[in-house]
FIKOLZA-1660 file (N, C-alpha, C; in steps of 0.1 Angstrom, whole numbers, plus 5000, padded with zeros to 4 digits):
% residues 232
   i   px   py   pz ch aa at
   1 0148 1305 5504  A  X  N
   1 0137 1309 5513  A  X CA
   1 0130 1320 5507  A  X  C
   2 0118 1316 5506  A  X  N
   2 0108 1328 5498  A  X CA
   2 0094 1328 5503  A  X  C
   3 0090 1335 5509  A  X  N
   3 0076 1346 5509  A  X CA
   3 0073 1337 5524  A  X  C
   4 0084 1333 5533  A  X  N
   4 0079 1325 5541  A  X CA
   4 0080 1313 5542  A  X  C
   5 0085 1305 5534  A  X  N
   5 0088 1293 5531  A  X CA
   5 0101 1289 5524  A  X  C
   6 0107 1274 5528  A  X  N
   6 0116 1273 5519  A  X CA
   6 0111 1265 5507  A  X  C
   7 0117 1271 5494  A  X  N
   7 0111 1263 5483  A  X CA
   7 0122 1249 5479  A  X  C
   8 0118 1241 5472  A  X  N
   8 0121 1230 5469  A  X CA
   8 0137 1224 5463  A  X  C
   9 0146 1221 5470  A  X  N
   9 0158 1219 5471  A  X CA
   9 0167 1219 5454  A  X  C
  10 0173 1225 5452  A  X  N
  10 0180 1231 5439  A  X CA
  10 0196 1221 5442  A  X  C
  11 0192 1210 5432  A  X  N
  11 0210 1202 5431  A  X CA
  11 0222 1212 5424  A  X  C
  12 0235 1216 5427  A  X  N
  12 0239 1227 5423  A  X CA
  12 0251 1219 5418  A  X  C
  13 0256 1210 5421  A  X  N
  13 0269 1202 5411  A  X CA
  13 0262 1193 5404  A  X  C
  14 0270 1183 5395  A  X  N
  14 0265 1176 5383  A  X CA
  14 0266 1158 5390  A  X  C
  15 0266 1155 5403  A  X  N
  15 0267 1141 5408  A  X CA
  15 0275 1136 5400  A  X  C
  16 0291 1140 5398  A  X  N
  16 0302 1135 5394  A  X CA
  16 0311 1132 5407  A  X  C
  17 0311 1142 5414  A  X  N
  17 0326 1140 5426  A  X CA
  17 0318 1141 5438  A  X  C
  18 0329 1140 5447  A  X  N
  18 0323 1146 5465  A  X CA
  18 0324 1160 5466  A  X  C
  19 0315 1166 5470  A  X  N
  19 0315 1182 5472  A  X CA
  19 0318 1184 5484  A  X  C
  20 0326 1197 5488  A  X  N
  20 0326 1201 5502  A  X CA
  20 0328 1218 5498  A  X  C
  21 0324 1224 5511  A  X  N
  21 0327 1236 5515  A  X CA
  21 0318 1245 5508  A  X  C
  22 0309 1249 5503  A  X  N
  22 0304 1258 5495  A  X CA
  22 0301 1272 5503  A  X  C
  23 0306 1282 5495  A  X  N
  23 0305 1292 5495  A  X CA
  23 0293 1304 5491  A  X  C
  24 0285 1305 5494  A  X  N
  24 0273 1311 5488  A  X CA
  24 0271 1329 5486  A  X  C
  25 0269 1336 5478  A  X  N
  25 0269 1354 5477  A  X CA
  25 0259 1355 5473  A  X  C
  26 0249 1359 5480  A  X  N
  26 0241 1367 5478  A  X CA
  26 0240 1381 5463  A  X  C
  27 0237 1386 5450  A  X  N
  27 0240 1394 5446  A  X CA
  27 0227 1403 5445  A  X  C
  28 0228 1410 5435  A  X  N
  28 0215 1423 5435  A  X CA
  28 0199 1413 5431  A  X  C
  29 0188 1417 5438  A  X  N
  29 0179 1414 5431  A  X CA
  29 0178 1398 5437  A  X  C
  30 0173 1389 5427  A  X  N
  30 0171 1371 5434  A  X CA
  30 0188 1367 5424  A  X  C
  31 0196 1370 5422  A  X  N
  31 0207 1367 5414  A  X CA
  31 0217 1359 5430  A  X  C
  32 0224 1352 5425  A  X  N
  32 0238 1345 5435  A  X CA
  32 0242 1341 5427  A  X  C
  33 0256 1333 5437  A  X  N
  33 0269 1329 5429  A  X CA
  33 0272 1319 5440  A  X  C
  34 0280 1309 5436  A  X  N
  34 0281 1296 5447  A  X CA
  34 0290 1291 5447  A  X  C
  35 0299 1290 5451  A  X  N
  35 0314 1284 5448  A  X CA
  35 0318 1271 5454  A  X  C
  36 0323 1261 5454  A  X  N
  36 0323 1249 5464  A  X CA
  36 0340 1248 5458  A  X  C
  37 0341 1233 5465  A  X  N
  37 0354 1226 5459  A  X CA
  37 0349 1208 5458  A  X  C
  38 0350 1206 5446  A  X  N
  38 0347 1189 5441  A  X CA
  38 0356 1178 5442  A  X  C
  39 0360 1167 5445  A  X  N
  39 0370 1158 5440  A  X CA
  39 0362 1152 5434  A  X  C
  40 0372 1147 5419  A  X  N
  40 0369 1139 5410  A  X CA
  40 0385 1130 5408  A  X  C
  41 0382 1120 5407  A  X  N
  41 0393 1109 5405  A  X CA
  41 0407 1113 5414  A  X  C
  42 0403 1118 5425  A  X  N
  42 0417 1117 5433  A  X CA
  42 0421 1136 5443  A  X  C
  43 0415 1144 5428  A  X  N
  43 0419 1155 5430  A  X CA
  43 0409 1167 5435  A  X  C
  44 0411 1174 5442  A  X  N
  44 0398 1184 5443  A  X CA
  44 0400 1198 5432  A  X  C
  45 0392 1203 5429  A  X  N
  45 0390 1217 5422  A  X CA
  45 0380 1226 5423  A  X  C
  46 0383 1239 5423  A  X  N
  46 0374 1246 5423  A  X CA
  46 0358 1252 5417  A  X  C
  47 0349 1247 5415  A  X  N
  47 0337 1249 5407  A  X CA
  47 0324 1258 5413  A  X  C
  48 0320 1269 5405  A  X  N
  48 0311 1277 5405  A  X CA
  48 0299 1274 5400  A  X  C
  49 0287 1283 5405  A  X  N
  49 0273 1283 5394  A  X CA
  49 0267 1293 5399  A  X  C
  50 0261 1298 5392  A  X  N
  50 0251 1314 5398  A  X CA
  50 0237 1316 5387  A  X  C
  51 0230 1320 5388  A  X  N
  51 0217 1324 5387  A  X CA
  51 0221 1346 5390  A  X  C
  52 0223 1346 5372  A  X  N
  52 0226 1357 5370  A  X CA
  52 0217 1362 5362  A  X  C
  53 0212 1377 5362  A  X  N
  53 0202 1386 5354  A  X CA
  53 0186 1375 5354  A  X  C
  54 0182 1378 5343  A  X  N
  54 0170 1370 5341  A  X CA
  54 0167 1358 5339  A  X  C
  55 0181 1352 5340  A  X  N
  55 0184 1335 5338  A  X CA
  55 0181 1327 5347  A  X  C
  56 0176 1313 5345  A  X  N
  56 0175 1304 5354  A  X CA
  56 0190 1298 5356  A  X  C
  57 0194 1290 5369  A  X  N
  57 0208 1290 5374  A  X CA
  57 0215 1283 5361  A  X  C
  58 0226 1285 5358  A  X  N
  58 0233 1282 5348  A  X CA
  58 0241 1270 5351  A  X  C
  59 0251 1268 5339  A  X  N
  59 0258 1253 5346  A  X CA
  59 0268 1253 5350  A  X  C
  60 0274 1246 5365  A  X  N
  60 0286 1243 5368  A  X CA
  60 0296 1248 5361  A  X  C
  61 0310 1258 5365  A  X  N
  61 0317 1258 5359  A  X CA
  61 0331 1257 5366  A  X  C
  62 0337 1252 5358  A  X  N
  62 0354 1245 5368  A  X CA
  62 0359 1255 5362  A  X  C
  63 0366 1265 5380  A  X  N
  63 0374 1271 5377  A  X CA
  63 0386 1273 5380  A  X  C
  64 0393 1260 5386  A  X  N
  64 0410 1256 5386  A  X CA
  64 0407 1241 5379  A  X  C
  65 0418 1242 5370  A  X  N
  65 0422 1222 5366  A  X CA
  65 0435 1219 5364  A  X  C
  66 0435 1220 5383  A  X  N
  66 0454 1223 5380  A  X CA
  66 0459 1201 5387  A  X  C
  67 0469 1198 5389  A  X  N
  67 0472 1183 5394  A  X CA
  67 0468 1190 5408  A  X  C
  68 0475 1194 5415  A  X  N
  68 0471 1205 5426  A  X CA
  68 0461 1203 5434  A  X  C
  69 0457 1204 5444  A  X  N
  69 0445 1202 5458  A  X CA
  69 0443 1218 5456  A  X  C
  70 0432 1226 5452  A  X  N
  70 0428 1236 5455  A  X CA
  70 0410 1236 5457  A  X  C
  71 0408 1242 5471  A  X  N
  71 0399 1239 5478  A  X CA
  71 0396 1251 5489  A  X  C
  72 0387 1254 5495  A  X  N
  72 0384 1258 5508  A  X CA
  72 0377 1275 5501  A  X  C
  73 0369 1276 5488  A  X  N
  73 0370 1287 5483  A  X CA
  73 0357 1296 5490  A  X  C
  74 0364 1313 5489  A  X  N
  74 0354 1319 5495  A  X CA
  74 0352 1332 5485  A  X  C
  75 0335 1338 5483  A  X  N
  75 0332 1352 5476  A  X CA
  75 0330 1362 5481  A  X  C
  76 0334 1371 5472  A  X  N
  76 0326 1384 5474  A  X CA
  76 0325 1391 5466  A  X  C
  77 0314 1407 5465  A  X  N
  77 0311 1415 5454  A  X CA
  77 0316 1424 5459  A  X  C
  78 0327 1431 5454  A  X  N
  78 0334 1443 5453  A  X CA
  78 0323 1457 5451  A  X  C
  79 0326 1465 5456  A  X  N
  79 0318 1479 5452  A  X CA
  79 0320 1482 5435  A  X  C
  80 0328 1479 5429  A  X  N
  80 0329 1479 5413  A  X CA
  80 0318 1471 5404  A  X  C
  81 0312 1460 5412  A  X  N
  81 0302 1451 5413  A  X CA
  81 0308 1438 5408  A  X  C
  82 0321 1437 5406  A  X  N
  82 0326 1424 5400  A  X CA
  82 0330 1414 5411  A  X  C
  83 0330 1403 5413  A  X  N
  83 0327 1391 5422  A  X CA
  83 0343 1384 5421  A  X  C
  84 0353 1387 5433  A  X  N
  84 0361 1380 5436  A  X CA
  84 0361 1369 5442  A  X  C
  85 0372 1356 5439  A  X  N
  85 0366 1341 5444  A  X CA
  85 0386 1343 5446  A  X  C
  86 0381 1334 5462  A  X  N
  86 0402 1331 5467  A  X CA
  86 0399 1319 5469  A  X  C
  87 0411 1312 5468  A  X  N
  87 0409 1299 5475  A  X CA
  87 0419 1289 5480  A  X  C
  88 0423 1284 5486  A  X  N
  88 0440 1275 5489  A  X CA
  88 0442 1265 5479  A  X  C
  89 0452 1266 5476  A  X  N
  89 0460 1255 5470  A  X CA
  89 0468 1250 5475  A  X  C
  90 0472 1237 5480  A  X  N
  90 0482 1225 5481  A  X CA
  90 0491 1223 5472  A  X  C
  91 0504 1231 5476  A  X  N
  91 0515 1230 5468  A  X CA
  91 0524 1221 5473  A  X  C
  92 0533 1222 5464  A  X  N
  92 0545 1211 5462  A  X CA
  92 0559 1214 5460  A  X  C
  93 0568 1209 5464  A  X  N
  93 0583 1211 5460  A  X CA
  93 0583 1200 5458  A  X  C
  94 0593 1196 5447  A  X  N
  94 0598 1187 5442  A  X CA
  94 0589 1172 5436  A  X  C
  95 0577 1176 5435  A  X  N
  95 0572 1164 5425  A  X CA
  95 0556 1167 5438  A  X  C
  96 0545 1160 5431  A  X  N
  96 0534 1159 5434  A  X CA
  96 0527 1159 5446  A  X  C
  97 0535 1150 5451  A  X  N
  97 0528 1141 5462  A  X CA
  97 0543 1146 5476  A  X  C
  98 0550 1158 5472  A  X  N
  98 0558 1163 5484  A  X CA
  98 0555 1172 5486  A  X  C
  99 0546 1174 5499  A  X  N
  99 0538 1185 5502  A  X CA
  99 0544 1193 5511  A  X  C
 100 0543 1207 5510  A  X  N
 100 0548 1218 5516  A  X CA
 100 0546 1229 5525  A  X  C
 101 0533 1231 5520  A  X  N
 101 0522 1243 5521  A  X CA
 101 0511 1244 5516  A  X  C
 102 0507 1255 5516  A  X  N
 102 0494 1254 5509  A  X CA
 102 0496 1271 5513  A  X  C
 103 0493 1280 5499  A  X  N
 103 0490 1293 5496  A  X CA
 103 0477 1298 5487  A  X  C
 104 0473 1307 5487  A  X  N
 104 0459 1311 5483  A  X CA
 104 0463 1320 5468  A  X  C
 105 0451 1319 5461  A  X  N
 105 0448 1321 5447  A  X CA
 105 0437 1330 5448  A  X  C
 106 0435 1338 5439  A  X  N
 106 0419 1343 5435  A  X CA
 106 0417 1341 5420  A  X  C
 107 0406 1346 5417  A  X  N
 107 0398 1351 5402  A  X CA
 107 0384 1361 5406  A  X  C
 108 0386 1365 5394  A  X  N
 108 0374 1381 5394  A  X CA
 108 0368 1373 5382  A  X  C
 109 0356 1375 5386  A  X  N
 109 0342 1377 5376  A  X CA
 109 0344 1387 5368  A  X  C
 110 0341 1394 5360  A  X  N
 110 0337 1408 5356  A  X CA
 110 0323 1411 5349  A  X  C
 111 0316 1401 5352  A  X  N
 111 0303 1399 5347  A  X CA
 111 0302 1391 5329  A  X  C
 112 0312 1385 5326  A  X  N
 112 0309 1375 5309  A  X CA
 112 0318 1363 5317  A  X  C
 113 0328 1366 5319  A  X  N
 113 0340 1357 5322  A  X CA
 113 0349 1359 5334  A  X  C
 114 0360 1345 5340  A  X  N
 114 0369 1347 5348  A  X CA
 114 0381 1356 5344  A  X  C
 115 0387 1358 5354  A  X  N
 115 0405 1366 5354  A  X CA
 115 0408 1363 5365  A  X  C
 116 0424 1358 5359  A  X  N
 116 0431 1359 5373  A  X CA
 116 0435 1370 5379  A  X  C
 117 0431 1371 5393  A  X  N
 117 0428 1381 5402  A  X CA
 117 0448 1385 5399  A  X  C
 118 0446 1403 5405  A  X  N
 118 0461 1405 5402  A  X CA
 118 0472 1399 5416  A  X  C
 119 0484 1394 5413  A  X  N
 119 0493 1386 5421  A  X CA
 119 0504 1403 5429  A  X  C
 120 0506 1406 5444  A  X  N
 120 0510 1415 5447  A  X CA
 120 0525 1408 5447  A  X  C
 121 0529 1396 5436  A  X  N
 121 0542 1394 5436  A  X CA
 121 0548 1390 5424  A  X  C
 122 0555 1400 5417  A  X  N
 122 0556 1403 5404  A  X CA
 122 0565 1392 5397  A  X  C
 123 0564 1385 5389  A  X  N
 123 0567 1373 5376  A  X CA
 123 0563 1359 5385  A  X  C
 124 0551 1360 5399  A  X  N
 124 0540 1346 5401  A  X CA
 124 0536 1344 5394  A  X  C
 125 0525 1333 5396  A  X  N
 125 0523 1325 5388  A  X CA
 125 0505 1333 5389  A  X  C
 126 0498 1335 5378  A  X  N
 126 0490 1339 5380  A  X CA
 126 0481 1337 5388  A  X  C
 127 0475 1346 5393  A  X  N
 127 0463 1350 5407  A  X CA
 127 0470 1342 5422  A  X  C
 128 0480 1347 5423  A  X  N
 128 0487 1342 5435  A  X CA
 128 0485 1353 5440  A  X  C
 129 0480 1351 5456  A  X  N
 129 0478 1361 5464  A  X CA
 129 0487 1358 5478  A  X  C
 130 0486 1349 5480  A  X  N
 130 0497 1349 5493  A  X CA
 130 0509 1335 5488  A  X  C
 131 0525 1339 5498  A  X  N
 131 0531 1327 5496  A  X CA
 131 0535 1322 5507  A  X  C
 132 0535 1310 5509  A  X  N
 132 0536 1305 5524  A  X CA
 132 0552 1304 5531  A  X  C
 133 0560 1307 5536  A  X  N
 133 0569 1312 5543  A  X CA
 133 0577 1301 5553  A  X  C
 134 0584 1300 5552  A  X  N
 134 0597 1287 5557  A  X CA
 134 0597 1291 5574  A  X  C
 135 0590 1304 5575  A  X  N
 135 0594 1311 5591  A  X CA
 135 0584 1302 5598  A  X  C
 136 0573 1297 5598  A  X  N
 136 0564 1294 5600  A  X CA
 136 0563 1276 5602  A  X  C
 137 0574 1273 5595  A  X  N
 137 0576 1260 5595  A  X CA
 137 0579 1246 5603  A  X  C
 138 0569 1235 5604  A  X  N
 138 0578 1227 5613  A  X CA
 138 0576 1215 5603  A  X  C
 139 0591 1214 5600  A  X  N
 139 0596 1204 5594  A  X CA
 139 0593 1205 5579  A  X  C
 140 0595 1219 5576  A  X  N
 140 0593 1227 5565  A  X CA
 140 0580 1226 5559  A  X  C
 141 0571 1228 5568  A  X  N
 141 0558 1225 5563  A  X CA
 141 0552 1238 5568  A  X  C
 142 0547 1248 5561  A  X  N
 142 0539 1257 5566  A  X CA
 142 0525 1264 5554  A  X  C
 143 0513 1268 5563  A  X  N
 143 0506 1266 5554  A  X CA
 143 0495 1283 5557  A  X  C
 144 0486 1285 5544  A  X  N
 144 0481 1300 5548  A  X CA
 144 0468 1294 5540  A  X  C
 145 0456 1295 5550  A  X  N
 145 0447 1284 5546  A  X CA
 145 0431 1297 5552  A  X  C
 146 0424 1287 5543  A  X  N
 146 0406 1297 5552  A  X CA
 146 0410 1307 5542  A  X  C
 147 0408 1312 5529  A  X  N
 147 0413 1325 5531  A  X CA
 147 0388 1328 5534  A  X  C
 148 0393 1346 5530  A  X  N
 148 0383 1352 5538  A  X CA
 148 0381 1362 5535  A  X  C
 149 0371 1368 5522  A  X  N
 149 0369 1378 5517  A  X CA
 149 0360 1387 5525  A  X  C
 150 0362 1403 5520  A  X  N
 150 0351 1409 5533  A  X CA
 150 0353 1427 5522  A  X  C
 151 0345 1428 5514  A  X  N
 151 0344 1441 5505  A  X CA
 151 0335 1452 5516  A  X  C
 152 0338 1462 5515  A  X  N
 152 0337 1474 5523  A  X CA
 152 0334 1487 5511  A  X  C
 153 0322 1496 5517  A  X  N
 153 0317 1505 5517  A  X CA
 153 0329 1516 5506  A  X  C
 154 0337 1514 5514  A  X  N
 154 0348 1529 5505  A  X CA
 154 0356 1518 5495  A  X  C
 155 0351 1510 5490  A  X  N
 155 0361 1505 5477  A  X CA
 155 0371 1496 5478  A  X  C
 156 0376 1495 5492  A  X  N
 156 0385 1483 5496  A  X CA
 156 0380 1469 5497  A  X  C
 157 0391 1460 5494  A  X  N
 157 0385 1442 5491  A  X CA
 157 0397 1439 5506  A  X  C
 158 0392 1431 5516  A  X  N
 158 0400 1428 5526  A  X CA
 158 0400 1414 5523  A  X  C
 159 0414 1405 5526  A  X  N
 159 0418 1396 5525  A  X CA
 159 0427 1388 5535  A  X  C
 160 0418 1377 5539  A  X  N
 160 0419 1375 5554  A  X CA
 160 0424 1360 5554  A  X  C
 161 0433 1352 5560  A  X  N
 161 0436 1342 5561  A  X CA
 161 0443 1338 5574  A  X  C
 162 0441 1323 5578  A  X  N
 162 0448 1315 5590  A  X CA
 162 0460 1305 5584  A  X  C
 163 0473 1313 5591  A  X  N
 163 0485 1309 5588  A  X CA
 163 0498 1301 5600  A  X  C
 164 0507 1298 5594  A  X  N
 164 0511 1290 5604  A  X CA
 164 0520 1280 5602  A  X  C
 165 0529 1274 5611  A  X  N
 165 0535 1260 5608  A  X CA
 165 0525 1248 5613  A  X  C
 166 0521 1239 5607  A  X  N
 166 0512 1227 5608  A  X CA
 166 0513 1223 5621  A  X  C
 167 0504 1219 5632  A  X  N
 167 0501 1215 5641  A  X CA
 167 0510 1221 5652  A  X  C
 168 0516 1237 5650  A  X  N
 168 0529 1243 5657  A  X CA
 168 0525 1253 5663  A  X  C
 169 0521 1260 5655  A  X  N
 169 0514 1276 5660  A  X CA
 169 0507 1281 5647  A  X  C
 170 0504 1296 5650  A  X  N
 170 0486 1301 5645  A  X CA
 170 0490 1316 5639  A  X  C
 171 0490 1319 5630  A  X  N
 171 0488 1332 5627  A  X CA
 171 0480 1340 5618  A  X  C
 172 0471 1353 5622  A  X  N
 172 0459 1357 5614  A  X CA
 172 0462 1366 5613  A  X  C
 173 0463 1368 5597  A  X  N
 173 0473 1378 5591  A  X CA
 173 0456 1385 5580  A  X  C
 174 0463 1394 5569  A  X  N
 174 0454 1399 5563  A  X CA
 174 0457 1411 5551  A  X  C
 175 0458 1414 5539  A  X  N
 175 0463 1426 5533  A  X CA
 175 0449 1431 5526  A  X  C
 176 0451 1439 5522  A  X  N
 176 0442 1450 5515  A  X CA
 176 0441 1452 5499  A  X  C
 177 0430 1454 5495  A  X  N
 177 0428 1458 5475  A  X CA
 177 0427 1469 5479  A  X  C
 178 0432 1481 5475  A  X  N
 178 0433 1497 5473  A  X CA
 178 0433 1504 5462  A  X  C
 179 0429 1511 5460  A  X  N
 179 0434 1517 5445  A  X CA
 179 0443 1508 5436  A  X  C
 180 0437 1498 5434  A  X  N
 180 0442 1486 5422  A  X CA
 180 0457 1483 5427  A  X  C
 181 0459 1482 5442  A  X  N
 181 0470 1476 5443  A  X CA
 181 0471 1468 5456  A  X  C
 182 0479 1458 5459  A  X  N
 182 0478 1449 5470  A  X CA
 182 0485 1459 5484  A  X  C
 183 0486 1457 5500  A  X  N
 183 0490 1462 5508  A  X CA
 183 0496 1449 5509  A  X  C
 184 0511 1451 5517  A  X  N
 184 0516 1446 5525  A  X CA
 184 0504 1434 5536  A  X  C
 185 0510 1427 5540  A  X  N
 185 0504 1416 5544  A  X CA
 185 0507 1421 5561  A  X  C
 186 0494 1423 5568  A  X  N
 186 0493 1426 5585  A  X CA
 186 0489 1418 5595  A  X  C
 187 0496 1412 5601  A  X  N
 187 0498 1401 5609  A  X CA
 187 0490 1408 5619  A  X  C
 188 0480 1403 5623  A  X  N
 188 0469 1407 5634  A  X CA
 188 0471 1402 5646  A  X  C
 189 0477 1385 5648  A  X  N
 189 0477 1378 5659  A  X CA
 189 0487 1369 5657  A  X  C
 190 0494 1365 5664  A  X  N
 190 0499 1350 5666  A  X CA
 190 0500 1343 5681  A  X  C
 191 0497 1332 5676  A  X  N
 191 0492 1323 5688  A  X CA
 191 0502 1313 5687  A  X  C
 192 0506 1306 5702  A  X  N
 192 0512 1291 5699  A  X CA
 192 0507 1276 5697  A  X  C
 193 0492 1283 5701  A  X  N
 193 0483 1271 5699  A  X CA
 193 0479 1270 5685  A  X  C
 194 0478 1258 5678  A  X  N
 194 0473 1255 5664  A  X CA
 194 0455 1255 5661  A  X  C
 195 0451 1266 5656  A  X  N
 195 0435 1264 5653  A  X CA
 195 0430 1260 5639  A  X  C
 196 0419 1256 5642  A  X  N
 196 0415 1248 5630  A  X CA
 196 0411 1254 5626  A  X  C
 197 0404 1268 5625  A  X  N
 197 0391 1269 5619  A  X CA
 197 0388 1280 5624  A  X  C
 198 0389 1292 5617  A  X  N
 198 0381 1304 5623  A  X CA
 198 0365 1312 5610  A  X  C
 199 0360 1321 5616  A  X  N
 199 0346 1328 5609  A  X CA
 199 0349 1338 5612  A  X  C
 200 0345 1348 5597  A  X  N
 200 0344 1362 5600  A  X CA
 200 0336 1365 5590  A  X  C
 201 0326 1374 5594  A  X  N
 201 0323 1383 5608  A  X CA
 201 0319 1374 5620  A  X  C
 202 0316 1374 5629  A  X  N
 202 0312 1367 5643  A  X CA
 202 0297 1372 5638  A  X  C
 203 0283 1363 5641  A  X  N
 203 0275 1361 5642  A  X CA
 203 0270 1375 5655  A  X  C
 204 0282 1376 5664  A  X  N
 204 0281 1385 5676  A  X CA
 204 0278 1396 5672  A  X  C
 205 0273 1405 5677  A  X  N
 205 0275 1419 5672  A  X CA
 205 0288 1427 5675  A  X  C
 206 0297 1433 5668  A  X  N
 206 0307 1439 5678  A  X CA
 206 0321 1430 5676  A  X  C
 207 0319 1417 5671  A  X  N
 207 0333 1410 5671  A  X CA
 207 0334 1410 5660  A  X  C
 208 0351 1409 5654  A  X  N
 208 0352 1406 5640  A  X CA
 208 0349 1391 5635  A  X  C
 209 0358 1384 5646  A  X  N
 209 0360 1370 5639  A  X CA
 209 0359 1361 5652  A  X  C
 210 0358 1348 5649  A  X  N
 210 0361 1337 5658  A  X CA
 210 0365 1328 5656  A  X  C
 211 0374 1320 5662  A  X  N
 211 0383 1311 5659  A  X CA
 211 0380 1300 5666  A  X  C
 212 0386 1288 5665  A  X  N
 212 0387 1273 5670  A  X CA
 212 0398 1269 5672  A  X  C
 213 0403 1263 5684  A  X  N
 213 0417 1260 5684  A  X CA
 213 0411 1241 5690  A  X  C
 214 0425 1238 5686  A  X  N
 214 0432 1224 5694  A  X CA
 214 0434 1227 5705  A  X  C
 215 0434 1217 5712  A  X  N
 215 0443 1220 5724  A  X CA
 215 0442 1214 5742  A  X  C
 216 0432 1222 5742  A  X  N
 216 0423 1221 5748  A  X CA
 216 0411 1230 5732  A  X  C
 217 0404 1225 5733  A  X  N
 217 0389 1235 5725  A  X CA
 217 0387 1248 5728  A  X  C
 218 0387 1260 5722  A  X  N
 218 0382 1268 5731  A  X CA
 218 0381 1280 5718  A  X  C
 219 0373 1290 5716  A  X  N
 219 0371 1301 5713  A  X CA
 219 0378 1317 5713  A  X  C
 220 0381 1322 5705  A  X  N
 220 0385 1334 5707  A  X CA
 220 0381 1343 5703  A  X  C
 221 0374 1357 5708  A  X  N
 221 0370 1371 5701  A  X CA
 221 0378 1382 5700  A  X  C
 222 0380 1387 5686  A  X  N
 222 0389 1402 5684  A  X CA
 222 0380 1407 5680  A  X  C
 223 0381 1417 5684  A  X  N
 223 0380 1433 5681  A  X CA
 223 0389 1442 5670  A  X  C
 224 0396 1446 5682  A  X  N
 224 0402 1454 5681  A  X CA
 224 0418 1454 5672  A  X  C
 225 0422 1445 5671  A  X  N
 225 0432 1439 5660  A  X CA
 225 0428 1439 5646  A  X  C
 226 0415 1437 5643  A  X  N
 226 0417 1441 5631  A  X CA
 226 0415 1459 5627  A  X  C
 227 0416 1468 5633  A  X  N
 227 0412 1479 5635  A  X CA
 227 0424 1481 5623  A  X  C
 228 0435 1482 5626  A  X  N
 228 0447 1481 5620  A  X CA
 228 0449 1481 5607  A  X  C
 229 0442 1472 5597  A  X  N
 229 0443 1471 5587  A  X CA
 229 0434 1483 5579  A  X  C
 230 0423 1489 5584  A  X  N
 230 0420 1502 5577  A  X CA
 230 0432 1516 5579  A  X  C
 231 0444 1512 5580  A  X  N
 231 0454 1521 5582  A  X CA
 231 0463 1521 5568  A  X  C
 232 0462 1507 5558  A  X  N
 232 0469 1500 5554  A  X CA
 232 0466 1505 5538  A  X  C
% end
């Protein structure tokens, strides 16, 4: 959208797979960064493109090529100016197709190239940021999904996700980047109803986030829960 108008639609994958979810960041100047998730031949993965410095948009780049479902990715630009990307993966115990969970991953830009973002769980597998938890479980299936970047004024990266046992109950948890190290993981809410689907910031003025549940349908606004995690 420019000078009043929208200009003429920009194809951003290479019409190889089905695209879903894209993620879009705004950066300095007319520059962005785009993140989506593709399936090609069965599996989904993560892929990027941005229109960086004086460049016209550059090309698609795949940035998981794991057997693995990793998908649902979200950005942001850190006050350092480097561009963190999280995203869930669909894991497994005991072979491919025996599904478990689903735990979340990052990577950092640093402006040439990717890195795996740092893991706050020492000899993981790289850029693991959360791991999904047997407590949570029905029928040993528990999953930490949406994740939900949100960089702040004083140098902290907040990291926000919807967790839970599959179709059981709801938990919206969240930890902190601080001085180059991860916080503890802050359970903000739990619910017994199963939601699909939450946004943050709220469109509202004044709310953090908003959620979607099953159930009956219905909406919920916090505040004041996430207050918490600037303590962290």
């Amino acid at each position: 959208y420019r000078a009043g108008a929208w200009q003429t639609p920009l194809r951003l994958d290479e019409g190889k797979g089905r695209c879903h979810r894209a993620s879009l960041l705004p950066l300095s100047g007319s520059d962005w960064m785009v993140a989506w998730d593709e399936e090609r031949g069965g599996n989904y993965d993560v892929w990027t493109r941005g229109k960086l410095g004086a460049k016209p948009p550059g090309a698609a780049e795949r940035i998981t090529d794991s057997e693995l479902w990793d998908t649902t990715p979200a950005l942001a630009r850190g006050s350092d100016g480097r561009v963190w990307l999280a995203w869930e993966r669909k894991e497994t115990i005991g072979g491919r197709f025996a599904y478990r969970g689903r735990s979340l991953f990052g990577k950092i830009w640093d402006g040439s190239r990717w890195h795996w973002a740092p893991s706050p769980f020492a000899g993981a597998e790289p850029g693991r940021l959360t791991r999904h938890s047997r407590f949570w479980a029905t029928e040993g299936i528990s999953e930490e999904r949406y994740p939900k970047l949100q960089a702040r004024a004083n140098g902290e990266l907040w990291l926000f996700w919807l967790g839970g046992g599959r179709d059981s109950s709801t938990s919206f948890a969240g930890r902190v980047w601080k001085d180059g190290k991860w916080s503890e993981p802050r359970m903000i809410f739990h619910d017994p109803m199963p939601y699909s689907a939450f946004a943050l910031p709220s469109v509202k003025k004044g709310v953090d986030f908003r959620a979607s549940a099953r159930g009956p349908y219905r909406s919920e606004e916090h505040t004041s829960e996430l207050q918490s995690l600037r303590h962290l």
